[in-house]
RODRENKE-446967 format. One record per residue: residue number from 0; residue in three letters; x, y, z of N, C-alpha, C in turn. Coordinates in pm, 1 decimal. Each point is the difference from the previous one (the first is absolute). Layout:
(NUM, Ala, (X, Y, Z), (X, Y, Z), (X, Y, Z)),
...
REM end
This chain:
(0, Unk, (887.9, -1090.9, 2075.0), (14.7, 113.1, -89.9), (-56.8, 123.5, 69.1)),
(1, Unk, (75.3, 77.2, -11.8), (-51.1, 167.3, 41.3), (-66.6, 68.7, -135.3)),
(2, Unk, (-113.9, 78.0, 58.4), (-12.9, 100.5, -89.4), (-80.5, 108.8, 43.9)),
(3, Unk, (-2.2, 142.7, -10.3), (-62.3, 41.0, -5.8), (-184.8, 48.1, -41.4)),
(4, Unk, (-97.9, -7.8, 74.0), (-129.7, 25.3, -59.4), (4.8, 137.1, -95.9)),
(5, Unk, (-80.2, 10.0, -101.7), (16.8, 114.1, -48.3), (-196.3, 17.7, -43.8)),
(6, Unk, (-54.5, -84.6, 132.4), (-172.5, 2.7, -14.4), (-47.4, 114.5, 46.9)),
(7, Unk, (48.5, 64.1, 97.9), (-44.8, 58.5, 72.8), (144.2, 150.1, 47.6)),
(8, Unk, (-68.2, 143.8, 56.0), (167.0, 73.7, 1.9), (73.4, -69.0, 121.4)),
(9, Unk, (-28.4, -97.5, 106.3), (41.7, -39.7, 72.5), (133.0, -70.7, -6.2)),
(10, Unk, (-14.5, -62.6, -81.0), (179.0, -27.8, -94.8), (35.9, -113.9, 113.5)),
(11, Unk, (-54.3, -103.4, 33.5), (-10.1, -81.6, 120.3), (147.6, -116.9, -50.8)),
(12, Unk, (94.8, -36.3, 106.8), (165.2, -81.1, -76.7), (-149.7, -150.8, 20.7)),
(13, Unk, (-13.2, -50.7, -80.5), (-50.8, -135.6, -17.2), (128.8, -119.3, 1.9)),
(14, Unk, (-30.0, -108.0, 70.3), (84.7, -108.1, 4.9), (-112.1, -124.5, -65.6)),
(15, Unk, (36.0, -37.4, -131.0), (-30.2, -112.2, -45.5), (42.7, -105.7, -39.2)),
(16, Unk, (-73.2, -147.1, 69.1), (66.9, -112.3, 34.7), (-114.6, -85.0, -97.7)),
(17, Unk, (71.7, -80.2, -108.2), (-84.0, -145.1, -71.5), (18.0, -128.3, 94.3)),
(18, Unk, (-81.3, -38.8, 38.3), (-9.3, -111.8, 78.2), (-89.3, -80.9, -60.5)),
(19, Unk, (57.5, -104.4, -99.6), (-83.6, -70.1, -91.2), (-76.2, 109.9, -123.0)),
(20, Unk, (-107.5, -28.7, 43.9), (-125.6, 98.2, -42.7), (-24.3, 88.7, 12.5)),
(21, Unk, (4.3, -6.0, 201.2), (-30.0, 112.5, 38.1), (99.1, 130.9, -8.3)),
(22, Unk, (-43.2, 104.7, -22.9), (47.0, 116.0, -7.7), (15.5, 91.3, 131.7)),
(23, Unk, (92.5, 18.3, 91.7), (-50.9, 57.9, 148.6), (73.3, 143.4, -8.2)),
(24, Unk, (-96.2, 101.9, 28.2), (66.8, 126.7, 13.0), (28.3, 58.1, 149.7)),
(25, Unk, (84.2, 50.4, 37.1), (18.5, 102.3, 101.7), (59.7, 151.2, -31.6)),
(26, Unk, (-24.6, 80.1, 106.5), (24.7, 118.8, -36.0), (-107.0, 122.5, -39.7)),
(27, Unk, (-152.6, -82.4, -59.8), (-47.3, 81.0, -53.6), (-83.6, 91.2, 70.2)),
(28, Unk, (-70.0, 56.6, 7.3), (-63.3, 123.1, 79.0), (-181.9, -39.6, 10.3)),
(29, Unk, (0.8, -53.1, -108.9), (-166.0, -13.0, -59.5), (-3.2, -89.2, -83.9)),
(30, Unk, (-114.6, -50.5, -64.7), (-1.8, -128.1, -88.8), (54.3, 65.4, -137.9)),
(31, Unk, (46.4, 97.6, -48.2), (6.5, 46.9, -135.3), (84.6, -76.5, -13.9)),
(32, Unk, (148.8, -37.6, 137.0), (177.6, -26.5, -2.9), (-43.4, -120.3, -34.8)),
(33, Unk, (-102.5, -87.8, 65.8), (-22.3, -153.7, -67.9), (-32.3, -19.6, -152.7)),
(34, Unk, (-58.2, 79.7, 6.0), (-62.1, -7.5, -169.6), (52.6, 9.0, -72.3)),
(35, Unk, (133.1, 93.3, 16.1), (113.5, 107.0, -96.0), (102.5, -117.2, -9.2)),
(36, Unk, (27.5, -96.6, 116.5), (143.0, -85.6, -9.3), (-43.0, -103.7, -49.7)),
(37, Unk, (-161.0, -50.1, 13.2), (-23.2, -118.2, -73.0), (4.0, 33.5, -139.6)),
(38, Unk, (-38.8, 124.5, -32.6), (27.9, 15.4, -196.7), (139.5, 40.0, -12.9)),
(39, Unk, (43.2, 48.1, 30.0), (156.5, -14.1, 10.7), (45.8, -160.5, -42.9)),
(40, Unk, (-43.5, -90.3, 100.8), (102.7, -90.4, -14.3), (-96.2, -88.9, -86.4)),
(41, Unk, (-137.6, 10.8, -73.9), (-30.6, -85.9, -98.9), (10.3, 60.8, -123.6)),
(42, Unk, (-84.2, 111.2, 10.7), (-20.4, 72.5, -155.6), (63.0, 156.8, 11.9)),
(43, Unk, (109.9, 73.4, 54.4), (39.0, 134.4, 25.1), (-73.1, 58.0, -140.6)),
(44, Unk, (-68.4, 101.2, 14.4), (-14.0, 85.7, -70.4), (10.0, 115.5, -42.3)),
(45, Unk, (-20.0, 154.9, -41.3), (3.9, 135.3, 13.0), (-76.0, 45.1, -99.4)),
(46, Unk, (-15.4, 163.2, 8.6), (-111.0, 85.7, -90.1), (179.3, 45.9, -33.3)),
(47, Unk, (-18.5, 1.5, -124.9), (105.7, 78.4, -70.0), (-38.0, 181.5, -41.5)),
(48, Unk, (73.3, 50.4, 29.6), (-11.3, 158.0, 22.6), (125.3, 62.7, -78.4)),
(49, Unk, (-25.4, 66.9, -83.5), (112.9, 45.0, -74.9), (-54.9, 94.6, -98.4)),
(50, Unk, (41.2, 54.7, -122.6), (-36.5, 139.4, -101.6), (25.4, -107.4, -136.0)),
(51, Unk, (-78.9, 108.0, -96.0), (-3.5, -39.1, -99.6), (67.1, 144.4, -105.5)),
(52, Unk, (35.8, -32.9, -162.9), (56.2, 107.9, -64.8), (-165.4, 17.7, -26.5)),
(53, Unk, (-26.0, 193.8, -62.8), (-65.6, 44.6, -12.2), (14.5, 58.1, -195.4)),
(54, Unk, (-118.4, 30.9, -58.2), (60.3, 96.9, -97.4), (-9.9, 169.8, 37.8)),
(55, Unk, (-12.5, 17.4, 155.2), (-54.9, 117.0, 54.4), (115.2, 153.2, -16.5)),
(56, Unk, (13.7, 34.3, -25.4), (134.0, 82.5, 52.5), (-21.3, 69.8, 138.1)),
(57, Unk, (-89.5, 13.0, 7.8), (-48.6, 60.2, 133.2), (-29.6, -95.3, 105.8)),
(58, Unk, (21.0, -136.4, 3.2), (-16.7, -93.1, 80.1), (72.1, -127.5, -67.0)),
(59, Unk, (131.1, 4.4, 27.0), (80.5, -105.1, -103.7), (-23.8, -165.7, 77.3)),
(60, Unk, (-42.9, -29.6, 131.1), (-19.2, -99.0, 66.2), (-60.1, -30.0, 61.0)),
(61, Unk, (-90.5, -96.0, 14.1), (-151.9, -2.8, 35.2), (-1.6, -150.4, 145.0)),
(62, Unk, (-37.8, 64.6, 103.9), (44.8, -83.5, 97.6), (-129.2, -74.6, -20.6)),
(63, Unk, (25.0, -166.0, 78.3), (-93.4, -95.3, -75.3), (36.7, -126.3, 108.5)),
(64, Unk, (-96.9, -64.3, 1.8), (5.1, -122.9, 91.2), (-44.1, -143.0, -77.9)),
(65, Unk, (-14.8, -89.9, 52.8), (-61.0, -124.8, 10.5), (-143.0, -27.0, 38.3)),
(66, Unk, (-128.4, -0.4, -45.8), (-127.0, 33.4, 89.3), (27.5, -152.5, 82.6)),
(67, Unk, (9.9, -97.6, -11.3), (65.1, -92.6, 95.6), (101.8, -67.7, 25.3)),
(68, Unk, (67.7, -80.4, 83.3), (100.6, -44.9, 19.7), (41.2, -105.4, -106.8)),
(69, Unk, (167.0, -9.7, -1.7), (42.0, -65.7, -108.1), (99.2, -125.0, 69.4)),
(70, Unk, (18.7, -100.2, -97.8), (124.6, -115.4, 126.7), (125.9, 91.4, -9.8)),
(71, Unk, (96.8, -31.6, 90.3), (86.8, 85.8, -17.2), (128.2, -34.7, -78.0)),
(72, Unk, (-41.9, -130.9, -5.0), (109.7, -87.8, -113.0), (-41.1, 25.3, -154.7)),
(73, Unk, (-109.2, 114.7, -10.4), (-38.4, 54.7, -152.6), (26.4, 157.8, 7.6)),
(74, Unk, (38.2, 27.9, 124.4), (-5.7, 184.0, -31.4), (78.6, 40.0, -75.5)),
(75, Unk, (139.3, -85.1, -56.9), (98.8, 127.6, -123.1), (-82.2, -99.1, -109.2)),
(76, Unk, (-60.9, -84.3, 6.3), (-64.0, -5.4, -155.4), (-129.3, 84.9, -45.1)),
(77, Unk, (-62.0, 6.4, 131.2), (-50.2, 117.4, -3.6), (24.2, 137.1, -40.7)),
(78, Unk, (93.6, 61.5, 85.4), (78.2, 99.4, -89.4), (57.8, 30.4, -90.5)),
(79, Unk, (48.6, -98.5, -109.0), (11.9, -28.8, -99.1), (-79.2, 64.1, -114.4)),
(80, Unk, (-110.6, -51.4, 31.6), (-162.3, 48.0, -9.5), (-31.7, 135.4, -17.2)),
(81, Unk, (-19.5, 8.9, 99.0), (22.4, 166.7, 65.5), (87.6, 120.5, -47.9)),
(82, Unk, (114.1, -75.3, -8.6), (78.9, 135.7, -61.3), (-26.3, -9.7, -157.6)),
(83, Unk, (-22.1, -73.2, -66.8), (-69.7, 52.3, -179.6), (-79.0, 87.2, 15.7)),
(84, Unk, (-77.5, 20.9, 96.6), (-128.6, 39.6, 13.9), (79.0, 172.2, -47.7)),
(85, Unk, (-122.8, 73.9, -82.5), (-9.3, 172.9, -47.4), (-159.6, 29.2, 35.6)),
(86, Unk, (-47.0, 74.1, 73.0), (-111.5, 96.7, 10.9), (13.5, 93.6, -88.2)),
(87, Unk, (-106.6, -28.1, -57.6), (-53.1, 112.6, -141.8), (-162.6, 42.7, 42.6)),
(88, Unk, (-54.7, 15.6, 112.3), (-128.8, 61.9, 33.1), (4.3, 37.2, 148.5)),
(89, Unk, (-34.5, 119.4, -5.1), (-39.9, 33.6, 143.4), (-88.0, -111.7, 93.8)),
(90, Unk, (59.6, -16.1, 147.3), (-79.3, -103.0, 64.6), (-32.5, 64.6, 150.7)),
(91, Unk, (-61.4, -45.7, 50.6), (-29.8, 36.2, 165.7), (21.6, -137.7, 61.6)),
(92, Unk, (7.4, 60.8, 181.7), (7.7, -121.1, 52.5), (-87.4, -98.1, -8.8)),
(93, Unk, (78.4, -100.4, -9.0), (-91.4, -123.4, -7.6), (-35.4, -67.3, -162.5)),
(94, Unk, (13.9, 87.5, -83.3), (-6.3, -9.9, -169.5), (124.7, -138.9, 4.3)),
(95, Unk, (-59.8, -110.8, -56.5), (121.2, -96.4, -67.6), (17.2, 41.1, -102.5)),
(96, Unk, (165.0, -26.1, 22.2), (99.5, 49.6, -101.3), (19.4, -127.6, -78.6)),
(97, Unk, (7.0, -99.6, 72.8), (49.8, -150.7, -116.6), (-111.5, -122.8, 94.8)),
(98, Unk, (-28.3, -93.7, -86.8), (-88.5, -65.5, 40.7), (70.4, -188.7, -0.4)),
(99, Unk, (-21.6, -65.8, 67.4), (49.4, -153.3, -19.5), (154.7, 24.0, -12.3)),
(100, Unk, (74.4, 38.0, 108.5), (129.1, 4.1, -59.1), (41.9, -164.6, 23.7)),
(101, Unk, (42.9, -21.8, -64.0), (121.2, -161.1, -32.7), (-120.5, -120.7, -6.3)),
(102, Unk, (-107.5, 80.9, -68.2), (-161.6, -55.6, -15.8), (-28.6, -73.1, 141.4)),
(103, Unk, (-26.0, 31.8, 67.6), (-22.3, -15.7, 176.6), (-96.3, 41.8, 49.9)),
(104, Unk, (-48.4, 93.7, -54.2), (-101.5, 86.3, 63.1), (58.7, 115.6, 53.1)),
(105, Unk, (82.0, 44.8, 2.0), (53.9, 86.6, 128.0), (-36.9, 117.8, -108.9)),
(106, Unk, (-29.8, 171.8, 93.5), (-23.6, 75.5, -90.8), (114.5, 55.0, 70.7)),
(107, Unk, (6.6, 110.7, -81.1), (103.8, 158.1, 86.1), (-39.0, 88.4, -44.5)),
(108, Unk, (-66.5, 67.2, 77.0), (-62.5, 117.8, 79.0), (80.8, 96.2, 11.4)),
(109, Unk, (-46.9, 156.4, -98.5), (61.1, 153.2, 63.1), (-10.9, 0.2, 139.2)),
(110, Unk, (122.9, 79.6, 85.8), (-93.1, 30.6, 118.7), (9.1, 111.2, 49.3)),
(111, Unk, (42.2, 101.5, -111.7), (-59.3, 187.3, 13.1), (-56.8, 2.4, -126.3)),
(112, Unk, (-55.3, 131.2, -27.9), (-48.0, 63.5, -138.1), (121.1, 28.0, -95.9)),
(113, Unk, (-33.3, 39.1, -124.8), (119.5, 53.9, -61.6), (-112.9, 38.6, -128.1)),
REM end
């Protein structure tokens, strides 16, 4: 399997081979490309990054993240989630906006002022 690293801006073409157990990478630049293809090929994950509706008129969409990574076989249930979501209070960066989404723990985090 090919894939791209996306650990590091180096953007290194990774070649990954399952051999039994073992997991063998080539391609990578630094240990991030090992680290990145072994979660890839057990648990792939991502920080979901996207906006939320506002009741602002002066700021109708409120850009917003994941404070940690999510599986990636849950991110549109995640978003799901996410898009009900309405801001009705001014927040700054870093202010959680929703807490335990899909009761997980996961928060999502403003990540400008408004």
């Amino acid at each position: 399997m090919n894939k791209v690293c996306i650990s590091c801006p180096q953007g290194c073409q990774l070649e990954i081979t399952v051999d039994g157990d073992e997991i063998v990478v080539t391609g990578n630049r630094c240990r991030k490309g090992i680290d990145y293809a072994r979660q890839e090929m057990l648990n792939p994950v991502r920080t979901i990054t996207t906006t939320v509706a506002t009741v602002f008129d002066d700021f109708p969409r409120l850009p917003v993240r994941t404070e940690s990574d999510v599986d990636l076989d849950k991110i549109f249930d995640f978003m799901r989630e996410i898009n009900l979501i309405k801001v009705d209070r001014r927040l700054k960066v870093g202010d959680i906006v929703a807490d335990n989404l899909l009761g997980l723990g996961v928060r999502l985090i403003a990540t400008t002022d408004i």
